[in-house]
C-alpha positions in Angstrom: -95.6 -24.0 3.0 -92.3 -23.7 1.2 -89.5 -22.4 3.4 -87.6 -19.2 1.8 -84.9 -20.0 0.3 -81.8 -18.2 2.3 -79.0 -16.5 0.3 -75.7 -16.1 1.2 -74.7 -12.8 2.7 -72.2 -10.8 0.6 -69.1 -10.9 0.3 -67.3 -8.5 2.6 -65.0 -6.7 0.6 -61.5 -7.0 2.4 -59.9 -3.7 3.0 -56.4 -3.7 1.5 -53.5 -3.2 4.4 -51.9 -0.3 3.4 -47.9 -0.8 3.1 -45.8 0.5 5.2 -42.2 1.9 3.4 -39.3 1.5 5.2 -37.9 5.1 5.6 -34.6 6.2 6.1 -33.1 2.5 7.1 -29.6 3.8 8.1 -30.8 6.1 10.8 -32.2 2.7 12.4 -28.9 0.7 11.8 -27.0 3.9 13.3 -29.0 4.2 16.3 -28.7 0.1 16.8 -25.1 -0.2 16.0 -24.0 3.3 17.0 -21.1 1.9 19.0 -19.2 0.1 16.0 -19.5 3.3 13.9 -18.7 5.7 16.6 -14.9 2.7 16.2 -15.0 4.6 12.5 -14.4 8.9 13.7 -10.7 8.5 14.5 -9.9 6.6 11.4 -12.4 9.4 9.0 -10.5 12.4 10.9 -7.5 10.9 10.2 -8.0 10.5 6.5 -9.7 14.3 6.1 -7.2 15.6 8.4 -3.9 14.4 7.0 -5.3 12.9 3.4 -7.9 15.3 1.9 -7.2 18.8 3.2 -3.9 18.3 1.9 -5.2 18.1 -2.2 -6.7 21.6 -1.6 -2.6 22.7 -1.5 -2.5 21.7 -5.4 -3.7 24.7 -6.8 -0.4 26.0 -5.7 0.7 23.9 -8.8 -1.5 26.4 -11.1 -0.4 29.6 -9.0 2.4 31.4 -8.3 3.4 30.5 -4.9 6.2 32.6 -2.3 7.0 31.8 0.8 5.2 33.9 3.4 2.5 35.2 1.0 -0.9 33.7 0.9 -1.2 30.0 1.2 -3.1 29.3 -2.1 -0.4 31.5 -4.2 -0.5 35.2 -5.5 -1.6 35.4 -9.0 -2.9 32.3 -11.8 -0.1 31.2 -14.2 -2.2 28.1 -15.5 0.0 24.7 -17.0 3.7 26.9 -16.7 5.0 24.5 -14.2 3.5 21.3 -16.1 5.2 22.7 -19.3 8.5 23.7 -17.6 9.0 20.1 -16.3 8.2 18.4 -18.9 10.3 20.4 -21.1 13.6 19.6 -18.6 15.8 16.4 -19.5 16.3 16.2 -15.8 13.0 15.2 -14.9 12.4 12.7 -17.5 15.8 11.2 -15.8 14.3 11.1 -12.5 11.3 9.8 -14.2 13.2 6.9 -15.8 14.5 6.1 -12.2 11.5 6.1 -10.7 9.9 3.8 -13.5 13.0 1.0 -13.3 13.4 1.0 -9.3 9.2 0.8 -9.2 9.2 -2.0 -11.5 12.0 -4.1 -10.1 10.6 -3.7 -6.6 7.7 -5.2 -7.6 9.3 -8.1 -9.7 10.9 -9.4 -6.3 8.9 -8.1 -3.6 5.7 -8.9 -4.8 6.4 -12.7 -6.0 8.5 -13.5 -3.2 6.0 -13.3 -0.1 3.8 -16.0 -2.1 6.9 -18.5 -2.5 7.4 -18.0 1.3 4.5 -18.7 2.5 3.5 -21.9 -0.2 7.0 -23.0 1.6 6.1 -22.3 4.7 2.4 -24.0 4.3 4.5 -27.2 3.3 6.7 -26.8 6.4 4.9 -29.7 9.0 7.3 -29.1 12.1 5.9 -26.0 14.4 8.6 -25.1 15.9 10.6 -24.5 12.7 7.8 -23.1 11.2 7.7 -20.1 13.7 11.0 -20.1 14.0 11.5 -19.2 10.3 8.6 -16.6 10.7 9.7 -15.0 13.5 13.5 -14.4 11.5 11.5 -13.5 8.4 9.0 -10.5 10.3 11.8 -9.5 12.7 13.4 -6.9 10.2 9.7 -5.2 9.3 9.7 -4.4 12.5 13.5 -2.2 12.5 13.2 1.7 11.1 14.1 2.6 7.9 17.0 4.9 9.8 18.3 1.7 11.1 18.1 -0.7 8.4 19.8 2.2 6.0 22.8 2.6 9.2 22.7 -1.4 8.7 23.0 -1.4 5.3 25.8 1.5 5.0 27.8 -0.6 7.3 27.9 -3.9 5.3 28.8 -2.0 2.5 31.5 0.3 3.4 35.0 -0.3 2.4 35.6 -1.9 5.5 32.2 -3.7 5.9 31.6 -7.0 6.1 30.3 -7.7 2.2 34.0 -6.2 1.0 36.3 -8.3 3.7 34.5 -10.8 2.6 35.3 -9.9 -1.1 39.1 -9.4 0.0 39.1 -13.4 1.6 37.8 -14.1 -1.8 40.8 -12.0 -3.4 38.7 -9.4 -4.5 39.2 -6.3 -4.4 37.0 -3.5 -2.1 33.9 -1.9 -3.8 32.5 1.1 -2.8 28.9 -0.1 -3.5 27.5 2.9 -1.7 29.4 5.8 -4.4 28.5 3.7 -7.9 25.7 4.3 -9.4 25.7 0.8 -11.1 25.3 -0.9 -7.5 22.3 1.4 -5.8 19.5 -0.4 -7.7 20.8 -3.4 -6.5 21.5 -2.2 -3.3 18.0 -0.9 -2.3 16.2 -3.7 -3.9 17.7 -6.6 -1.8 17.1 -4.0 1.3 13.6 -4.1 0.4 13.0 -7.5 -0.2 15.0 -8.8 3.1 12.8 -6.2 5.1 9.1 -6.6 3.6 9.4 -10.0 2.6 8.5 -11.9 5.6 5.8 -9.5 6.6 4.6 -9.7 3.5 3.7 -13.3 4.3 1.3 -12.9 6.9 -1.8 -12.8 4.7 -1.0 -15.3 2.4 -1.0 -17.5 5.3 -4.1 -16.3 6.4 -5.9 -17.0 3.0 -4.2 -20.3 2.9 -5.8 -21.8 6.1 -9.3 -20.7 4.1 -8.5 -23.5 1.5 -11.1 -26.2 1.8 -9.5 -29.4 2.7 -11.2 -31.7 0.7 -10.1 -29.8 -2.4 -6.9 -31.2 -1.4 -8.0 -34.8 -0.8 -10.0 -34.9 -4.4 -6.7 -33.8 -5.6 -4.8 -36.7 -4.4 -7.7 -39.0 -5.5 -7.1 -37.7 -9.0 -3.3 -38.5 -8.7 -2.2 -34.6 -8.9 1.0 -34.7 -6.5 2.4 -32.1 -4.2 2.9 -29.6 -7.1 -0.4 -29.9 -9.0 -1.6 -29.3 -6.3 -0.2 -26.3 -5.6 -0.8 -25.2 -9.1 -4.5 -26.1 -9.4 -5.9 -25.8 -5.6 -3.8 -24.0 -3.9 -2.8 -20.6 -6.3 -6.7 -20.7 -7.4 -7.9 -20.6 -3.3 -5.8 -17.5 -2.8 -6.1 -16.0 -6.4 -8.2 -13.0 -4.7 -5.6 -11.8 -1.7 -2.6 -12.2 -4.3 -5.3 -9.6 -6.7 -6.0 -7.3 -4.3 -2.5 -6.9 -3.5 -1.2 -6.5 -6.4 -3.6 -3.5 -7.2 -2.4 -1.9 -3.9 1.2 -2.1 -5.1 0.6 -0.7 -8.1 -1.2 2.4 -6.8 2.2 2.8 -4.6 4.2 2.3 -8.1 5.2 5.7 -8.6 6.1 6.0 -4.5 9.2 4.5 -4.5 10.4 4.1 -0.7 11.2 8.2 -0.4 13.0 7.4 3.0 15.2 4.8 2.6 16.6 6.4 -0.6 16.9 9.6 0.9 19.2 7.7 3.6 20.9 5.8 1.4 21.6 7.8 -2.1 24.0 10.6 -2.6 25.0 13.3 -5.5 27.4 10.1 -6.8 24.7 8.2 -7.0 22.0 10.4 -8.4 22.0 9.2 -11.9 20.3 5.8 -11.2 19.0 6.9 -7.6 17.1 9.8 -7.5 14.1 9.3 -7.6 10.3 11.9 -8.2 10.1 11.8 -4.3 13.5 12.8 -3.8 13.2 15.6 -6.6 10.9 16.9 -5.0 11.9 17.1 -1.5 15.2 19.0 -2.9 13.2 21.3 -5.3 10.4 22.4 -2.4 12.6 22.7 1.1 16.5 22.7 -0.6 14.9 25.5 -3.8 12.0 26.8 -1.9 10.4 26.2 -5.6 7.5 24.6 -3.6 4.8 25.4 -7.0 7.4 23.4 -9.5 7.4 20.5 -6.6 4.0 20.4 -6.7 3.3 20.5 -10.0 5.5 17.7 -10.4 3.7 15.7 -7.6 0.6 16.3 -8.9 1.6 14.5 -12.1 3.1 11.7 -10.2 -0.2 11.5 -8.2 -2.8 11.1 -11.4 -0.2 8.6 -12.8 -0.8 6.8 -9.7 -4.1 7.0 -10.0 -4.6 6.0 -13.7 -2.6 2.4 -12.7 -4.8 1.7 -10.0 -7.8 2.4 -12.2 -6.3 0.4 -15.0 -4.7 -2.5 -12.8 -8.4 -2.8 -11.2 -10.1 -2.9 -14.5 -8.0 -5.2 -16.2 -8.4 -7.7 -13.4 -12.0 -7.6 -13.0 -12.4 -8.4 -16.4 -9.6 -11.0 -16.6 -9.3 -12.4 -13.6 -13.0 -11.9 -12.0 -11.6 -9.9 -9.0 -10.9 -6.4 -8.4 -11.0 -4.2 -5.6 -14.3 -2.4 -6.6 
């Protein structure tokens, strides 16, 4: 008898597991991390409160706008304030001003912070080392009413800069009533007080430097300077970008206080500056729609050089902010 032959049984036909789509994923990382975004509603409500809601008071700029009539002005006049300002010689002074202080704020106070704290990497003694930091941070931490008292005192006609002057025989210059001198003036204020501070996160993205960079540096013979040049410039390329772009957004807003501390009607030619236009033409004029006409330009200037700055450094450089 021949045995039947046995077949195998078929295949079962595997039933595909159907895939399950992740739905909504930031509800689940807000309900696990809930505590570190809940850290983020002060700093939001700050921003809407005191940076947002304020842009809606630009349409005052297109309107007609009196004091103790509605908030967003009485009737449409369109671009009359734009052309009215643009039309007047003394804005395009005030302009000028605002273009030469912005500039030669940044040519010193932006370099400056990144020689201090290549110095102060170099520097091998601690205690000298924090010494010098502490002297350089200290004035950051004075108010711009102070340093401007400080500042008017060393340079009145019986201040310290002039009897030094006199010693020299010199004669006494009254830095603070020539216009020649304010540029000067607020400049060196500015880089003696932000300076030092300025430092802080250099340092910081110097101690993020790989080492060995350093030591294949020295194996290739590049001394203390090549270094610098080829390791250490390159390893902190980024924080010296990102910087730059934020100063350069802040170009137009030249320090409002300290020049409003500092500057006077003899001064005005080289010292008044958009922010200080302003402030007289909306509170000393009441013309608060010319002011914000005015600041409105000054804000999508502003805006254009971060834009530009950003974009020209993400394609140069290979770093940008976004």
């Amino acid at each position: 008898m021949t045995s039947p032959t046995l077949r195998p049984p078929p295949p079962a036909t595997a039933t595909p597991t159907p895939v399950r789509r992740r739905r909504h994923p930031w509800r689940r990382a807000l309900r696990r991390d809930w505590q570190l975004y809940s850290l983020a509603v002060l700093p939001l409500l700050f921003f809407l409160v005191f940076r947002y809601l304020p842009m809606i008071g630009n349409v005052i700029a297109f309107r007609r706008f009196s004091p103790g009539g509605s908030v967003f002005g009485e009737y449409w006049v369109g671009l009359r304030y734009f052309r009215l300002f643009l039309a007047d010689p003394t804005f395009w002074q005030v302009f000028t001003n605002t273009l030469v202080l912005g500039m030669l704020t940044l040519l010193f106070c932006f370099p400056l912070p990144i020689v201090l704290a290549l110095l102060l990497n170099e520097v091998r003694a601690r205690r000298l080392k924090r010494f010098v930091q502490s002297v350089s941070y200290l004035p950051h931490f004075l108010s711009i009413v102070i340093v401007a008292a400080m500042v008017m005192q060393l340079l009145s006609m019986d201040g310290s800069v002039n009897q030094l002057v006199r010693v020299l025989g010199g004669e006494g210059v009254p830095f603070l009533q020539q216009p020649g001198w304010f540029r000067a003036v607020y400049v060196s204020s500015e880089v003696w007080q932000t300076v030092g501070w300025g430092t802080i996160l250099y340092l910081a993205a110097l101690t993020t430097i790989d080492e060995n960079l350093y030591e294949a540096a020295r194996i290739d013979g590049a001394n203390r300077w090549r270094q610098t040049w080829h390791v250490t410039l390159p390893g902190i390329r980024p924080t010296m970008v990102t910087l730059l772009i934020l100063n350069i957004g802040t170009f137009m807003a030249v320090g409002f206080e300290k020049i409003l501390l500092l500057y006077n009607p003899l001064t005005y030619p080289t010292a008044d500056v958009i922010s200080t236009y302003l402030f007289r033409l909306g509170f000393e004029s009441s013309n608060f729609s010319y002011a914000a006409a005015i600041g409105l330009f000054e804000a999508v200037i502003g805006l254009i050089l971060v834009l530009g700055a950003n974009t020209i450094s993400r394609r140069t450089v290979g770093t940008s902010l976004w």
